[in-house]
Each structure stands twice: as C-alpha cells, then as structure tokens.
N, C-alpha and C positions, 0 to 999 in steps of 0.2 A: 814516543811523543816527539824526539827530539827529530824523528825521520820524518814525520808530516811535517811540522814548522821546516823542515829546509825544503820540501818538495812545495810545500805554499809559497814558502822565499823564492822560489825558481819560478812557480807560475805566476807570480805576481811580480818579476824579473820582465817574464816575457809578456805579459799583459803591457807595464808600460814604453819596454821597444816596440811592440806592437803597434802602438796607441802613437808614441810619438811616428813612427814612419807612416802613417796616415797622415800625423797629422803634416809632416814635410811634403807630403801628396798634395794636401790640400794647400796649404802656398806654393808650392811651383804650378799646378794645377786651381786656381779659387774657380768656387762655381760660379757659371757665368749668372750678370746680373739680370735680374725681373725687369722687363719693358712695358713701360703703360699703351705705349702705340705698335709694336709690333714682336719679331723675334729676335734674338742675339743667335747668332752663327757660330757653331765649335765643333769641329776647326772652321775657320775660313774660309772661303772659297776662291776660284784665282779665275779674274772673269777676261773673258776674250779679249783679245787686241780688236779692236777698230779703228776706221776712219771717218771723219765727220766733220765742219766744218762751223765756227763761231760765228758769231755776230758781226766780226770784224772780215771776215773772209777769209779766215787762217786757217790750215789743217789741224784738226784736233784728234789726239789719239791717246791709245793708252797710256803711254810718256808723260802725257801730261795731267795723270792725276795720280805720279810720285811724288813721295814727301808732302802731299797733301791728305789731311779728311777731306772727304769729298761726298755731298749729298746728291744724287741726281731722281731728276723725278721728270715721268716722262709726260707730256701735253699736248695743246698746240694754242696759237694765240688767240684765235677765233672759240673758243671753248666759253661760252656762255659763263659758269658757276662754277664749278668744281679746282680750275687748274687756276684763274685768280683768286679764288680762297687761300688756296693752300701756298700760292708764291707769298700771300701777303701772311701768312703765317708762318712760312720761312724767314720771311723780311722781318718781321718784329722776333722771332727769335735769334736773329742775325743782331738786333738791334740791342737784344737784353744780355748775350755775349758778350757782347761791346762794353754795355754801362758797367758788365759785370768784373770787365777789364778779364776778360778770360784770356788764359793764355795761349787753349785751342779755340778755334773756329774753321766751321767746314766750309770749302768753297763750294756755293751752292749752285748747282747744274741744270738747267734748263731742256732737255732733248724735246724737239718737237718731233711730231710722228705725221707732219703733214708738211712731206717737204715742198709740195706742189706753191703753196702760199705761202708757208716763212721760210722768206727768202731770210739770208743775213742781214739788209737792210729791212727787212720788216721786225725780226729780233730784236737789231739794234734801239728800234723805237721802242720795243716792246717790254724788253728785260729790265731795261735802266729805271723801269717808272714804280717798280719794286724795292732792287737793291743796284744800287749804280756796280758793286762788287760782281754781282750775279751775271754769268755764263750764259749763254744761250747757243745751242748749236741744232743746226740741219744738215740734211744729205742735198748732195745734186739730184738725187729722184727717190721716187715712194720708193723702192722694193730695196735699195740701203739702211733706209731708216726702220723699215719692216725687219729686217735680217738683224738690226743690233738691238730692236726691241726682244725682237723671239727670244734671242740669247740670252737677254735680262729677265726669261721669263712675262713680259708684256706684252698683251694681249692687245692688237691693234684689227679696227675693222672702218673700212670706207665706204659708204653705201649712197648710191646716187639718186638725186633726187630729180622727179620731173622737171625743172623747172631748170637742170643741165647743174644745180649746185650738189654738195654732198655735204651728207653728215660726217664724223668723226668722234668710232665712239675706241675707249679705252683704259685699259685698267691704271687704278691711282695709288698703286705704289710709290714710295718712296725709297732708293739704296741708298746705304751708308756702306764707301769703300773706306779703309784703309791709309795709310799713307807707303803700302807695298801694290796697293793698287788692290785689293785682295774685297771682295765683300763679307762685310763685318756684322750686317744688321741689315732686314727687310720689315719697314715698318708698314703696314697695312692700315692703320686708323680703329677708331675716329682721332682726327688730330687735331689739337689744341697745343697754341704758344707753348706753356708751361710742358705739356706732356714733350715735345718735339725737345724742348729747351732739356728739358732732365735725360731724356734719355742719349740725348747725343755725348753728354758730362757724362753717365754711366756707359756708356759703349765707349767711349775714349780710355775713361780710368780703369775700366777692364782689358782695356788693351794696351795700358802703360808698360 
C-alpha cells in the first residue's frame, strides 16, 4: 500500500511540472487573439522594402514605418464607394483612439494603385479631407505601384474604356504592420468603426 501512495505521489509530482511547463508555454507563447474583421499573423511576417512617394513629394520607404503601427490599405481617389467608406472609417476610428486618450494609435496609410492620376498633389487634396494625420502615397508610374501591391498580396486590374478613360478595380484589404515593420494582421472585412477600433487594441496588446 505504502508503494502505490508513493508511485501516485510521483505521478501526481509530474502531472503538475507537467501542467505548470505548459502552462509557462502558454505565457511566453498567449494564443494569438480572435479578430471580428480579419486574421492575426503567428509569427509575423517581414514585408519588402519599397519605394514610393507621399503627398508631400517625399520618398517614402520601409524606414519609415519603424517605431510605428502602421495601417495601410490600398485605393485610389477616384473610387466611387468602397475606398471613401472605408478611409472614413479609419477616420472615426482614428477619432475614438483619440477621445479614448489611447496610448497606441496606427498611422494610417493611403497607397493608391492608380499612379497615373494621384499625383501627390492630388493626394494632398485628397487624404487631408479624412484625417489631416493620414499618409497618402503614389508611384512615378503604374507598373511600381503594381509591384508593391503584388507583394502586399493586392490584386490590381486597369481596364480601358471606349471613351479612352479606365476603370480601376482592386482588392480591399486592410495591413496592420508592426512597429519592426513586420505584418501583424490582414484584415478582410466587413468593417465597422467599433470592429476596426477593437481589433487594432487586440492586435497591439497581443504584440506588447
């Protein structure tokens, strides 16, 4: 009798080392959080250097989205419905950060995918009527802008119309980098303030 109560003391020894080295797994390791609008990234991924050019005329590269969150979501200004939806719902989640006195906030990026017409001066008019904070960058020609879309995974297509104008159609993702530059989150939709607003707070506090 006295040999099973020590042999049950020993496995119930190593049940709970067991149990605790899991459970120190699972805080150096938490599983990554639940997204209302798209996926969380594990591990992260380390997305290409580029070059690209703001609203203001300045070279814009991967450099400059260290030490920041950074939302980027790719458009163009001429976009009927979908790409001023969704800026004005960055904008008012930009806005409830703010009242919320958060102490993260992502700088939110503009890529347009029609470098032909947004010029930097056309951005500039364009971006500021959102969030005056809000980025806006183009290429010197389509097939730059085509190349860091591809790499972001976005799907760009120009199709010309009789009448010598084009459409511009393309997918409406939303990334969330990092502040190592790294993608952290691919959010797909349907997006709503509140959803965009929560999960940006749960992608950050997952990556404290």
């Amino acid at each position: 009798m006295a040999v099973q109560s020590k042999f049950l003391s020993v496995v119930f020894i190593c049940l709970v080392i067991i149990a605790g080295a899991g459970a120190a797994l699972l805080w150096r390791h938490p599983a990554p959080p639940d997204l209302v609008t798209g996926t969380y990234l594990s591990p992260r991924r380390e997305v290409a250097d580029f070059s690209l050019i703001d609203q203001h005329g300045r070279k814009f590269d991967r450099s400059n989205l260290h030490g920041h969150w950074s939302m980027l979501f790719f458009g163009y200004t001429n976009c009927p419905d979908f790409c001023p939806s969704t800026l004005a719902m960055l904008a008012a989640m930009e806005q409830g950060l703010r009242a919320d006195s958060a102490t993260v906030r992502p700088q939110v990026i503009f890529v347009s995918v029609d470098a032909k017409r947004d010029t930097p001066a056309q951005l500039a008019q364009y971006v500021p009527y959102f969030d005056p904070e809000f980025i806006g960058l183009t290429a010197a020609d389509q097939p730059t802008i085509e190349a860091v879309a591809k790499r972001m995974g976005v799907a760009v297509s120009i199709t010309p119309r009789a009448d010598g104008s084009y459409s511009v159609d393309h997918s409406g993702t939303i990334f969330v980098l990092d502040p190592d530059s790294r993608l952290a989150a691919v959010l797909t939709g349907p997006f709503t303030v509140d959803g965009l607003k929560g999960d940006f707070s749960r992608i950050v506090a997952a990556g404290a």
